[in-house]
TORTI-861030 format. One record per residue (C-alpha): residue in three letters; residue number from 1; chain; x, y, z. Coordinates in steps of 0.001 Angstrom, whole numbers. Layout:
! residues N
(pt 'ALA'; NUM; 'A'; (X; Y; Z))
...
This chain:
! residues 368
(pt 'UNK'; 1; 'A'; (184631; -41542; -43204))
(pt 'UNK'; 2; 'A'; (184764; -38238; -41338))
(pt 'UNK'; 3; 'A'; (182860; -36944; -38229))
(pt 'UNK'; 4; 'A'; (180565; -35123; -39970))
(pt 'UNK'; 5; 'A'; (179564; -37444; -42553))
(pt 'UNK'; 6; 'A'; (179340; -40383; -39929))
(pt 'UNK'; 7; 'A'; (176968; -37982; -37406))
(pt 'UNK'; 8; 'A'; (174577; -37573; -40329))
(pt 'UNK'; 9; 'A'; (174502; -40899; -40985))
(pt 'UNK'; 10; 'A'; (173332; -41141; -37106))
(pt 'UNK'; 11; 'A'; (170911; -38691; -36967))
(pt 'UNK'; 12; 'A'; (169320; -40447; -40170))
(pt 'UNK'; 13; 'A'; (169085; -44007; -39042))
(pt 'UNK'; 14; 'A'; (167603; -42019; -35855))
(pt 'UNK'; 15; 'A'; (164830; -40964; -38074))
(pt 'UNK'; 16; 'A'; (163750; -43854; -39231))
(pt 'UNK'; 17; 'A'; (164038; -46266; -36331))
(pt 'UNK'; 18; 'A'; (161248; -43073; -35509))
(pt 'UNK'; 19; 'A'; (159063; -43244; -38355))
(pt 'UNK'; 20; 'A'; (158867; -47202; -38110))
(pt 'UNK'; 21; 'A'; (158372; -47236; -34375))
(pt 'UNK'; 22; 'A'; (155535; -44744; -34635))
(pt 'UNK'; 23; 'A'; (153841; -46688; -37965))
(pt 'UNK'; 24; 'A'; (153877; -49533; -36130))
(pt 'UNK'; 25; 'A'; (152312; -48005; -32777))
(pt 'UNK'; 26; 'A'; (149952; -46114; -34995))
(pt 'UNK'; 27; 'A'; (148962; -49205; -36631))
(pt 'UNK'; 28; 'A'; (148684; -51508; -33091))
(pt 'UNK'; 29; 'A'; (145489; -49160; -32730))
(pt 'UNK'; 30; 'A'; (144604; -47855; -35971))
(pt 'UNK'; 31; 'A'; (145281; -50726; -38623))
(pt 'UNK'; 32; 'A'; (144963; -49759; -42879))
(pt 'UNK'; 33; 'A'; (143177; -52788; -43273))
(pt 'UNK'; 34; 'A'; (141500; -55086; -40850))
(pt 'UNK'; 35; 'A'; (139411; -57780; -42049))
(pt 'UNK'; 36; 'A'; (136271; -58570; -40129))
(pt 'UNK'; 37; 'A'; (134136; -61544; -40002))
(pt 'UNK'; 38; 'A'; (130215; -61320; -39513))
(pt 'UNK'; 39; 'A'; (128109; -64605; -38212))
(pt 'UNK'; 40; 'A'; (124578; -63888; -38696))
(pt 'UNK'; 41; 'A'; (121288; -65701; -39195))
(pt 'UNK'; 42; 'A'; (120165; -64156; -42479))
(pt 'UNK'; 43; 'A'; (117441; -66880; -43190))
(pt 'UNK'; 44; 'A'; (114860; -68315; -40914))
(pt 'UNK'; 45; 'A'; (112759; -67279; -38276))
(pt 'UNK'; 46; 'A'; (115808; -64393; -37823))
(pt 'UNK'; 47; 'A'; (116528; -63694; -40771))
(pt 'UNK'; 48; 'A'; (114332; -60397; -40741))
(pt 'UNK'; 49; 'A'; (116263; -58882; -37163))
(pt 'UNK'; 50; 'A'; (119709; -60466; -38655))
(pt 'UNK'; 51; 'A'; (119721; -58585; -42038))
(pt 'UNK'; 52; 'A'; (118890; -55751; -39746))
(pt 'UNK'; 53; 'A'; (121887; -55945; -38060))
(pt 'UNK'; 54; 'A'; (124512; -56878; -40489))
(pt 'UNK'; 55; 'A'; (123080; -53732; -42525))
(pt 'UNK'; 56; 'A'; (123721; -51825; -39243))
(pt 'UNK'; 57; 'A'; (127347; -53456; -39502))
(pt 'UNK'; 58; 'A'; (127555; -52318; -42918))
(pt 'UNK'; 59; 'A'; (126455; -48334; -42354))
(pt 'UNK'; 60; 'A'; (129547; -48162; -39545))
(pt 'UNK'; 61; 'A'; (132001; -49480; -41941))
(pt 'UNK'; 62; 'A'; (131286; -46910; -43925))
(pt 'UNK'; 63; 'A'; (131286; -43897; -41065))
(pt 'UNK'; 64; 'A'; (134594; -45802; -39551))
(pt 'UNK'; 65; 'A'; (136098; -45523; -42873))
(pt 'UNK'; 66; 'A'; (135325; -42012; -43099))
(pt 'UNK'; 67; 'A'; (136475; -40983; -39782))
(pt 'UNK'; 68; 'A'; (139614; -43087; -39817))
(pt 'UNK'; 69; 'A'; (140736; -43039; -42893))
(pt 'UNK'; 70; 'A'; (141239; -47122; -42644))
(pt 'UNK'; 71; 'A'; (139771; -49889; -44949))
(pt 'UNK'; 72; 'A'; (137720; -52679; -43544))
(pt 'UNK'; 73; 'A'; (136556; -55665; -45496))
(pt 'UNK'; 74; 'A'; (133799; -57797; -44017))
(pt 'UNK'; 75; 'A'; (133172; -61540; -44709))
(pt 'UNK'; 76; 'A'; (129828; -62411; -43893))
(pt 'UNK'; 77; 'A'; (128621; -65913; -42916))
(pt 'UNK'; 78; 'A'; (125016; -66933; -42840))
(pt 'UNK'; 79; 'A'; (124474; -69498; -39977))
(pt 'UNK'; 80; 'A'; (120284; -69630; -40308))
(pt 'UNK'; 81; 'A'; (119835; -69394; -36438))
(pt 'UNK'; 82; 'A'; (121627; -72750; -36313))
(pt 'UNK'; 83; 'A'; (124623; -73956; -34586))
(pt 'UNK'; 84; 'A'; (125965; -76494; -36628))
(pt 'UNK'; 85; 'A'; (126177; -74046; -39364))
(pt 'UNK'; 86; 'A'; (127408; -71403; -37178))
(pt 'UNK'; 87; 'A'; (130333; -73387; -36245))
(pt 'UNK'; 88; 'A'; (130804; -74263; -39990))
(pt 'UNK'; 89; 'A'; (130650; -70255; -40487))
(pt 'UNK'; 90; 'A'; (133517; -70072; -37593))
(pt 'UNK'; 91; 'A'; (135601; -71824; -38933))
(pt 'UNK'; 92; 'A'; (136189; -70786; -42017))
(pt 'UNK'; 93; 'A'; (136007; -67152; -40974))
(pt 'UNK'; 94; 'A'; (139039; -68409; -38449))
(pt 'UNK'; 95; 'A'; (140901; -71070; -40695))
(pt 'UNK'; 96; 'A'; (140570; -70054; -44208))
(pt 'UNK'; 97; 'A'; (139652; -66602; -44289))
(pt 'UNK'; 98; 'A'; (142045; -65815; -41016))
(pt 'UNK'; 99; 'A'; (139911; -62572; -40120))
(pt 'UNK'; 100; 'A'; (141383; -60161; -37812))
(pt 'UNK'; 101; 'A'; (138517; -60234; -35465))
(pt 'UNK'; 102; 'A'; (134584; -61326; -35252))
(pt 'UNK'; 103; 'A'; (131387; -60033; -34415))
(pt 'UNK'; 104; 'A'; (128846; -62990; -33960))
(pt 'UNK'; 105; 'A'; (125269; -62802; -33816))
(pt 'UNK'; 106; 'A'; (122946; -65758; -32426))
(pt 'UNK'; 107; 'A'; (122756; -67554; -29343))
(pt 'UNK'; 108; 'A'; (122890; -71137; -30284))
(pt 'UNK'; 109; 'A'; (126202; -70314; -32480))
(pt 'UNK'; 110; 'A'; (127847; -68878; -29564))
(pt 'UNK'; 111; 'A'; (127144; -71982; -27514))
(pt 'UNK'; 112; 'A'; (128939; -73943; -30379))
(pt 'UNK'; 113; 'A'; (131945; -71823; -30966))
(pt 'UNK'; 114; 'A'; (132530; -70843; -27076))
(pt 'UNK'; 115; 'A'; (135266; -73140; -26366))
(pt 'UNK'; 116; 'A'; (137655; -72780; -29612))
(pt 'UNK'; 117; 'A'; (136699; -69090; -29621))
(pt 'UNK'; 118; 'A'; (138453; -68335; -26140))
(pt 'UNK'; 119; 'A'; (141800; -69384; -28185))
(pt 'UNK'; 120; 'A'; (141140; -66368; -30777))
(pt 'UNK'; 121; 'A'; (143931; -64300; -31271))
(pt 'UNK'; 122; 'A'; (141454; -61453; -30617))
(pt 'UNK'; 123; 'A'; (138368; -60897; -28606))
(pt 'UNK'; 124; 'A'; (134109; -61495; -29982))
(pt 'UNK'; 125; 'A'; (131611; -58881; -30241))
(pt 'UNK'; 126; 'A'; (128349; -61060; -29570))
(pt 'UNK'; 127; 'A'; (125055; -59428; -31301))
(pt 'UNK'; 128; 'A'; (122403; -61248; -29512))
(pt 'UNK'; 129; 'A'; (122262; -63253; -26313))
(pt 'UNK'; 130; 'A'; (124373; -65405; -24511))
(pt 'UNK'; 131; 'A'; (122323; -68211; -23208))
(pt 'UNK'; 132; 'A'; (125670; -69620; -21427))
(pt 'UNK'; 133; 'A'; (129300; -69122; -20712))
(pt 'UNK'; 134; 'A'; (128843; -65293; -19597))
(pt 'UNK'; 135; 'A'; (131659; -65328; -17785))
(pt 'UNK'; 136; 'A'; (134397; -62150; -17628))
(pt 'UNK'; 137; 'A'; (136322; -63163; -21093))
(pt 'UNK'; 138; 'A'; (137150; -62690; -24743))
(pt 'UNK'; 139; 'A'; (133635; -62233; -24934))
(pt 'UNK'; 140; 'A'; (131367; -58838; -25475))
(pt 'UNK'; 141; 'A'; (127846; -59132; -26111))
(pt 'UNK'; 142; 'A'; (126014; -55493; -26966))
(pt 'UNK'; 143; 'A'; (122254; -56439; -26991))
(pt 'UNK'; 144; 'A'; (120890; -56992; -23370))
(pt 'UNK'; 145; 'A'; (121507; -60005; -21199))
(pt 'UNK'; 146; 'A'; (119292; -61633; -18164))
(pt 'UNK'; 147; 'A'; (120849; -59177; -15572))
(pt 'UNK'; 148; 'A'; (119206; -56046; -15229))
(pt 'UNK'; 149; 'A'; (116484; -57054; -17407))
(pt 'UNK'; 150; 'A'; (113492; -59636; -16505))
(pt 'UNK'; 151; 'A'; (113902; -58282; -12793))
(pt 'UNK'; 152; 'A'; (112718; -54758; -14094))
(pt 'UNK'; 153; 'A'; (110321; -55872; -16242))
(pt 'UNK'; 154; 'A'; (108771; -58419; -13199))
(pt 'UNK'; 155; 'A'; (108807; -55404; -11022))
(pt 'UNK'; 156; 'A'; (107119; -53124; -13337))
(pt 'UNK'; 157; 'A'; (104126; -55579; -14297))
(pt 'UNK'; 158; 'A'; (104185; -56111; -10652))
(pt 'UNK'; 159; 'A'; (103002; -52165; -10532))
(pt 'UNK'; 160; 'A'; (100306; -52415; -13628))
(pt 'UNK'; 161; 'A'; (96653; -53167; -12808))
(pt 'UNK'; 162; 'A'; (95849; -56220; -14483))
(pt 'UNK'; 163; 'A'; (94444; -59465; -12900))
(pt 'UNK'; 164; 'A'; (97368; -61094; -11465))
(pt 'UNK'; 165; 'A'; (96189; -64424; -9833))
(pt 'UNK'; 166; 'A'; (96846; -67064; -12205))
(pt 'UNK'; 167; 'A'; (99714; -65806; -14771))
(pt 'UNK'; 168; 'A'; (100677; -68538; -17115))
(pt 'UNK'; 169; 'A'; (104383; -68151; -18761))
(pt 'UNK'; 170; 'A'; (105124; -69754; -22039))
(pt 'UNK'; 171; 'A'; (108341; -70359; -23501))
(pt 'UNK'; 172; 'A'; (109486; -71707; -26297))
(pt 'UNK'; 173; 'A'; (112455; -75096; -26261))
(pt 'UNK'; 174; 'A'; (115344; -73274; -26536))
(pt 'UNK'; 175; 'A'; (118212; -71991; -25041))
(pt 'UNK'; 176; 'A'; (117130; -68356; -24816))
(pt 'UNK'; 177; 'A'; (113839; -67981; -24053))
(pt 'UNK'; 178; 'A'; (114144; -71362; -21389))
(pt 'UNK'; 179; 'A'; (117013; -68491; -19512))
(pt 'UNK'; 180; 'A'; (114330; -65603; -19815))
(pt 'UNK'; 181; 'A'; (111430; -67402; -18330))
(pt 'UNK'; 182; 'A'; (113736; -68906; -16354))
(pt 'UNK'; 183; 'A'; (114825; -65432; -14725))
(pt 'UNK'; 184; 'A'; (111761; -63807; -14957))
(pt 'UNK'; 185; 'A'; (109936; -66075; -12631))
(pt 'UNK'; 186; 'A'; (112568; -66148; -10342))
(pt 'UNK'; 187; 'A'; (111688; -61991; -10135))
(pt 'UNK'; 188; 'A'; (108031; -62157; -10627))
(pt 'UNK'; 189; 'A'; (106269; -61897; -6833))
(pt 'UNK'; 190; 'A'; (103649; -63891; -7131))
(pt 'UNK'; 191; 'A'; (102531; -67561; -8409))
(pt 'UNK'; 192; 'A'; (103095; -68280; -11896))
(pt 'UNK'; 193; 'A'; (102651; -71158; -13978))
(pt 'UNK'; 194; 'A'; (105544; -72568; -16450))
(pt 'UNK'; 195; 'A'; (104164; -73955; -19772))
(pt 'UNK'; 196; 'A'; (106879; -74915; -22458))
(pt 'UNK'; 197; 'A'; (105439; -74932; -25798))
(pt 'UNK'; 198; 'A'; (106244; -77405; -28686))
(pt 'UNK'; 199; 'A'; (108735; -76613; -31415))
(pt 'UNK'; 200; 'A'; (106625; -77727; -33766))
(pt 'UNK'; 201; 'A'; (104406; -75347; -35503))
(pt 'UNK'; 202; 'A'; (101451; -77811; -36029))
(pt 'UNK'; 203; 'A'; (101248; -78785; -32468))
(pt 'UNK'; 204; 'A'; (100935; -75479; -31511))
(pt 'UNK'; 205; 'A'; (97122; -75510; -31627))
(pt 'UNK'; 206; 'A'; (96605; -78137; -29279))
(pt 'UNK'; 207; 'A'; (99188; -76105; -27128))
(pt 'UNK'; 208; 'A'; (96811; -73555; -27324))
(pt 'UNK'; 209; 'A'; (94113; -75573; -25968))
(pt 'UNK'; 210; 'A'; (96076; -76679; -22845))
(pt 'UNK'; 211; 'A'; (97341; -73163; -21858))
(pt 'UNK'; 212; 'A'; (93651; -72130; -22354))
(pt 'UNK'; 213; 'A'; (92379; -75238; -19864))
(pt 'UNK'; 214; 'A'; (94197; -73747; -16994))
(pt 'UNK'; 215; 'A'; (92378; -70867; -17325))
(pt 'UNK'; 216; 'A'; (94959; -67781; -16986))
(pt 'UNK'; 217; 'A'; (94341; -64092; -16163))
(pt 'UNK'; 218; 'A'; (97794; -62830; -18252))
(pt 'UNK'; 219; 'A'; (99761; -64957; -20432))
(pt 'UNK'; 220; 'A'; (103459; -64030; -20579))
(pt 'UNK'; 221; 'A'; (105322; -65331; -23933))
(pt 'UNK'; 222; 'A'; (109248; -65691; -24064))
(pt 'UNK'; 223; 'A'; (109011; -67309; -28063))
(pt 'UNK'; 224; 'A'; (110593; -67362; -30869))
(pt 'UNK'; 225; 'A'; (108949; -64972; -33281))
(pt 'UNK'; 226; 'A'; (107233; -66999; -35551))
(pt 'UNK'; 227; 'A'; (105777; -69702; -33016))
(pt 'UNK'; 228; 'A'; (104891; -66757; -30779))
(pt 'UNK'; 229; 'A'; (102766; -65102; -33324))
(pt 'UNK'; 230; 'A'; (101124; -68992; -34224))
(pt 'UNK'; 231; 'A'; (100073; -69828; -30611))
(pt 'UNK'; 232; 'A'; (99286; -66184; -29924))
(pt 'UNK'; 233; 'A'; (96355; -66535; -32740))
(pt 'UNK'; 234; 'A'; (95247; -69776; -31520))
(pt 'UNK'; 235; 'A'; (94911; -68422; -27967))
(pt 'UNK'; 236; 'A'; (92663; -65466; -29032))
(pt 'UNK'; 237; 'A'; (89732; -67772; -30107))
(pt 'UNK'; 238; 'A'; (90245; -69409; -26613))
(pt 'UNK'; 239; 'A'; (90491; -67061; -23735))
(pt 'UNK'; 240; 'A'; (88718; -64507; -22465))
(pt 'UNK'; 241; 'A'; (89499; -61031; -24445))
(pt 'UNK'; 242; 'A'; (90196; -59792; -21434))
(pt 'UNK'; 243; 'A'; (93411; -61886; -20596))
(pt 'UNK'; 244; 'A'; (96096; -59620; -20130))
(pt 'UNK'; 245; 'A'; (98796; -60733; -22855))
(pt 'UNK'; 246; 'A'; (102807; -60361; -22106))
(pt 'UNK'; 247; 'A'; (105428; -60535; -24636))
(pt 'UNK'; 248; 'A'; (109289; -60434; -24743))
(pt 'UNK'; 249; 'A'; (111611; -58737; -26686))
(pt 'UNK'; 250; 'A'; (110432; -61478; -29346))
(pt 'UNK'; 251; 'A'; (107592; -60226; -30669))
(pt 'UNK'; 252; 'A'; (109660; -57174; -31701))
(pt 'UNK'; 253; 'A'; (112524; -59054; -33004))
(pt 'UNK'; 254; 'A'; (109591; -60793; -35668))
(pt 'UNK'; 255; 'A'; (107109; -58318; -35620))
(pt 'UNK'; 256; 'A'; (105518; -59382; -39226))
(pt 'UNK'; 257; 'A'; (105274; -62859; -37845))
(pt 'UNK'; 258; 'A'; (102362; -61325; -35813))
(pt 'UNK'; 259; 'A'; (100967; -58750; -38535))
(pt 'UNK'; 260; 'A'; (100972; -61982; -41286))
(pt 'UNK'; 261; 'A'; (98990; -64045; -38390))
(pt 'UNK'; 262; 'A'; (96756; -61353; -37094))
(pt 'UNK'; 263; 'A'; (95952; -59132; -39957))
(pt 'UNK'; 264; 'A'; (96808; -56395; -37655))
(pt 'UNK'; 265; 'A'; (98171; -55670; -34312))
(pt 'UNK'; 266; 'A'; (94729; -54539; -33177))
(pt 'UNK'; 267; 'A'; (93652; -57802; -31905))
(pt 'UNK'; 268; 'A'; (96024; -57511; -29544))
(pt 'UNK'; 269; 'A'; (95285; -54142; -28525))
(pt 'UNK'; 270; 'A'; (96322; -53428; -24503))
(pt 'UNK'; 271; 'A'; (99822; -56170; -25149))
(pt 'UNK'; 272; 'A'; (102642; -55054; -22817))
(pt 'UNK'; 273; 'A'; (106479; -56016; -24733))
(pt 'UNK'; 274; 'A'; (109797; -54634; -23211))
(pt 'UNK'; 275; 'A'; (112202; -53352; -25988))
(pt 'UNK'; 276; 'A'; (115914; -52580; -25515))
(pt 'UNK'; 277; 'A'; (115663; -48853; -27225))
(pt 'UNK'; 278; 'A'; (116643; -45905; -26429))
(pt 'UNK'; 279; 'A'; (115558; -42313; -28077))
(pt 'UNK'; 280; 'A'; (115790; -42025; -31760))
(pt 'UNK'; 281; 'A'; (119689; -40857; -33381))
(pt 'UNK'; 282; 'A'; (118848; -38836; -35880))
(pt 'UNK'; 283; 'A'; (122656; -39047; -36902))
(pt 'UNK'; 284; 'A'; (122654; -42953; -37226))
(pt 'UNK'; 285; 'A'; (119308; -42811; -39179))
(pt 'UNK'; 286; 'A'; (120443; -40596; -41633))
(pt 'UNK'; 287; 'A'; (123805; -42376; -41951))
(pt 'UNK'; 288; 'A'; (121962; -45299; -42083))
(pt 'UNK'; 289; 'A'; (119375; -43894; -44922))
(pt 'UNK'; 290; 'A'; (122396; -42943; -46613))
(pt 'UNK'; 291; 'A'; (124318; -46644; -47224))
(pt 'UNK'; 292; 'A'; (120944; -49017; -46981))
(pt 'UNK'; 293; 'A'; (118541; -46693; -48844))
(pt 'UNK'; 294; 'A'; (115905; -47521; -46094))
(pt 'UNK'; 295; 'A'; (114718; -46665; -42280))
(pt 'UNK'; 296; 'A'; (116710; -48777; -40020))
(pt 'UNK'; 297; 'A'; (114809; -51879; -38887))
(pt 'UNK'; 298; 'A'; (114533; -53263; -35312))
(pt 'UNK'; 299; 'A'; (118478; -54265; -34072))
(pt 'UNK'; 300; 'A'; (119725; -52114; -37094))
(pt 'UNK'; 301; 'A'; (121342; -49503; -34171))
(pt 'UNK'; 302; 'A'; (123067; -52741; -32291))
(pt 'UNK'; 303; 'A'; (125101; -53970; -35138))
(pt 'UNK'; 304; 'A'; (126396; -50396; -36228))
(pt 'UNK'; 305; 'A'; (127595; -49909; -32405))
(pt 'UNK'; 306; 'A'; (128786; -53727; -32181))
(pt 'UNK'; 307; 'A'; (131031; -52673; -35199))
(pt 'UNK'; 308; 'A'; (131661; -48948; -34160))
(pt 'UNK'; 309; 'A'; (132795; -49765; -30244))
(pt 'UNK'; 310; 'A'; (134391; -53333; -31607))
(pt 'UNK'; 311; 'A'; (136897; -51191; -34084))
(pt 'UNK'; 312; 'A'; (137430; -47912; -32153))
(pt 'UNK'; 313; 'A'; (138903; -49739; -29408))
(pt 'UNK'; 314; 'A'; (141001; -52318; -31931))
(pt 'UNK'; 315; 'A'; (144370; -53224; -30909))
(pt 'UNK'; 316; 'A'; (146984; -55884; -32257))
(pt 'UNK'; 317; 'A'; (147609; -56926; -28890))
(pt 'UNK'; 318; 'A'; (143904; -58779; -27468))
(pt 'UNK'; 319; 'A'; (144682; -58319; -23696))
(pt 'UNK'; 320; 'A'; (144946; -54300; -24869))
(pt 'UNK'; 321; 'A'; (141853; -55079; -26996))
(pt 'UNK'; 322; 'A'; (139899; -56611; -24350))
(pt 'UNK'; 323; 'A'; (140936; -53581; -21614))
(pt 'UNK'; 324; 'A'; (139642; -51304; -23812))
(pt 'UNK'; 325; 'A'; (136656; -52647; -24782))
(pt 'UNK'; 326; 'A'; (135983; -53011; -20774))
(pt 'UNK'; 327; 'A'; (136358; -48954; -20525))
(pt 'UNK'; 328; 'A'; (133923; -48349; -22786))
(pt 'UNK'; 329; 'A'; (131349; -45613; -21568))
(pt 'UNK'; 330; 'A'; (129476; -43608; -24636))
(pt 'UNK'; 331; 'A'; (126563; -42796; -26046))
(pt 'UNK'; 332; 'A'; (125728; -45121; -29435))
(pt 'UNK'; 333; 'A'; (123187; -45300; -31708))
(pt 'UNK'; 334; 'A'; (121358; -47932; -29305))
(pt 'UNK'; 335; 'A'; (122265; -45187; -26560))
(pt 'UNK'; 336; 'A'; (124394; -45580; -23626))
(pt 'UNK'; 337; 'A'; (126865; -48332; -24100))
(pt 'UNK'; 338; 'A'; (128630; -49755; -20777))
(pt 'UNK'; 339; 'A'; (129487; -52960; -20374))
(pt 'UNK'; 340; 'A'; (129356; -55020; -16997))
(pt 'UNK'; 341; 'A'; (131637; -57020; -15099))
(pt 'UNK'; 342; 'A'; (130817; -59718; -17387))
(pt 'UNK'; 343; 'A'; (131167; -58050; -20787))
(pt 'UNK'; 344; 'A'; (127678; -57673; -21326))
(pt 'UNK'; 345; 'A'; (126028; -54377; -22080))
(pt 'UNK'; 346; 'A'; (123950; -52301; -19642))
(pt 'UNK'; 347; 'A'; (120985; -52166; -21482))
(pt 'UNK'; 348; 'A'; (118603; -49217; -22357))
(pt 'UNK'; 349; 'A'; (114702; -50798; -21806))
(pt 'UNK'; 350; 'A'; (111328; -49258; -22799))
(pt 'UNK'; 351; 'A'; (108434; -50625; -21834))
(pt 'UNK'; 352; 'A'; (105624; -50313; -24877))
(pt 'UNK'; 353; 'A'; (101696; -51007; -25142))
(pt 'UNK'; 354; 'A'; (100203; -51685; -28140))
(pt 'UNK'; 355; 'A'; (97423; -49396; -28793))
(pt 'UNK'; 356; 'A'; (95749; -48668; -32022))
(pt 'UNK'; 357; 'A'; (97574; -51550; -33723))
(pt 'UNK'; 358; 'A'; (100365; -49738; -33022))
(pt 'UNK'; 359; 'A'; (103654; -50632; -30295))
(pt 'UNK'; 360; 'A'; (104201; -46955; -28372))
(pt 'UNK'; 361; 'A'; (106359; -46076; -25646))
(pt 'UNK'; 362; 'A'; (105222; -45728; -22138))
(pt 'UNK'; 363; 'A'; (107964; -45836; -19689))
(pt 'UNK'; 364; 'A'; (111575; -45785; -19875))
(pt 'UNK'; 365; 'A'; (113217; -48050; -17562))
(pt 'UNK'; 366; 'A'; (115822; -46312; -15721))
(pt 'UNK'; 367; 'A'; (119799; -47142; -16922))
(pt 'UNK'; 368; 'A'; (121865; -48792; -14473))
């Protein structure tokens, strides 16, 4: 074989050790096809919010597609707000269907699947709140956490004029709201009084009738949506209309949990909630319009960023994955996305009244 022949058999095999070696770094960060698995309570009293989300999931596959040019399948799991089922959902997403990575969505699941989830060949996007285990990890949660949060809000009710000397906090026995109440006392200056209401939805009257026998000024409700909106009704025949009433991100979460109960929101005219929002993007709504056929729905802009800021910073290798994800400083469709030193997000809070029977904006909480 002569020189010549020989040199352009070199320069050849040069070419594609080239080609490969880029594909292959090309595809460490932008894959062809990834397949994602989704844990969400889609029955229950969630299953309003998690619909929301997963169809916010579902409106950035199809802009991620579109931008990247790469194909994402999703397999969904409906864990019904409960853990045993969640970790049912996990592990088929992670034994049989082998996904490439996972966004999960409740609380209680995430308590069940912590452990075998820090062996995941990849990192989690968490939807909702992590009661435990926040911790620097695998772990990314984009919805807001107790840092940053229930201090604000304590020091902002701390500035309205309301009748402050005997508050009465309820919460409901779980996990979640236990940690907010929890937190938000710690913040609140001032006496409070702890009241942990039954899980049961028929003792919820006589619950009622307690709280009201101690006679508060404000009421301040961390519950879940549907047993918030119960006791809430009981309590109005009870106390005094002017009792200043509190609420959670909760009441948003399960909003037609309170307009079924109430009729209308008017009966609770002069309520104070805190919502993680930011200012409407027009671009997500009309992307979102444009795949659901429908106006997004409360937590609809955290599972299109979950997805969006989970995939953009993809990588084969999770300690690469994980660094990325740690840089990540944008504006979403839920609006500035940062995570702290813990993985959870810096979260964008607006404090609303509800006047009119209807929930409207009157302070933005600064971002930090």
């Amino acid at each position: 074989m002569n020189k010549k022949i020989i040199g352009i058999l070199l320069i050849i095999v040069i070419a594609i050790i080239a080609v490969v070696g880029f594909n292959n770094s090309n595809t460490a960060h932008n894959p062809k096809t990834l397949k994602i698995g989704v844990i969400a309570p889609l029955s229950g009293d969630f299953g309003a919010v998690g619909e929301n989300f997963v169809n916010g999931i579902k409106t950035a596959k199809v802009a991620y597609e579109k931008k990247t040019g790469n194909t994402v399948e999703l397999v969904i799991e409906n864990d019904g707000g409960e853990a045993t089922k969640g970790l049912s959902a996990f592990k088929k997403l992670s034994e049989v269907d082998k996904v490439d990575g996972m966004i999960n969505t409740f609380t209680s699941t995430m308590d069940a699947i912590y452990t075998p989830s820090q062996t995941l060949p990849y990192p989690i996007m968490m939807g909702f709140f992590q009661a435990n285990n926040v911790a620097d990890d695998n772990t990314f949660q984009i919805t807001l956490g107790n840092d940053g949060v229930w201090n604000k809000y304590a020091n902002y009710l701390q500035g309205v004029n309301f009748d402050k000397s005997n508050i009465v906090v309820v919460h409901s026995k779980d996990a979640a709201q236990e940690s907010f109440s929890k937190e938000f006392r710690a913040n609140f200056k001032g006496e409070t009084t702890e009241f942990v209401a039954s899980s049961e939805k028929g003792s919820l009257k006589t619950d009622a009738t307690k709280i009201a026998g101690l006679k508060p000024t404000a009421i301040v409700f961390f519950m879940t949506p549907e047993n918030g909106a119960i006791l809430t009704k009981e309590l109005l025949q009870l106390v005094p209309k002017n009792t200043q009433l509190i609420y959670d991100i909760q009441i948003n979460t399960g909003i037609q949990y309170y307009k079924d109960q109430l009729g209308d929101l008017n009966k609770i005219n002069g309520a104070i909630t805190i919502v993680p929002e930011a200012e409407a993007n027009q671009k997500f709504i009309d992307e979102y319009k444009a795949v659901i056929g429908k106006d997004p729905g409360f937590t609809s802009d955290f599972g299109y960023d979950a997805f969006m800021v989970y995939m953009e910073n993809y990588n084969k290798d999770k300690s690469a994955w994980i660094s990325s994800l740690k840089k990540t400083d944008e504006i979403g469709a839920s609006g500035h996305l940062k995570f702290d030193g813990k993985g959870v997000v810096i979260p964008n809070l607006t404090i609303k009244k509800i006047e009119g029977g209807e929930m409207k904006v009157v302070e933005r909480l600064p971002f930090n």
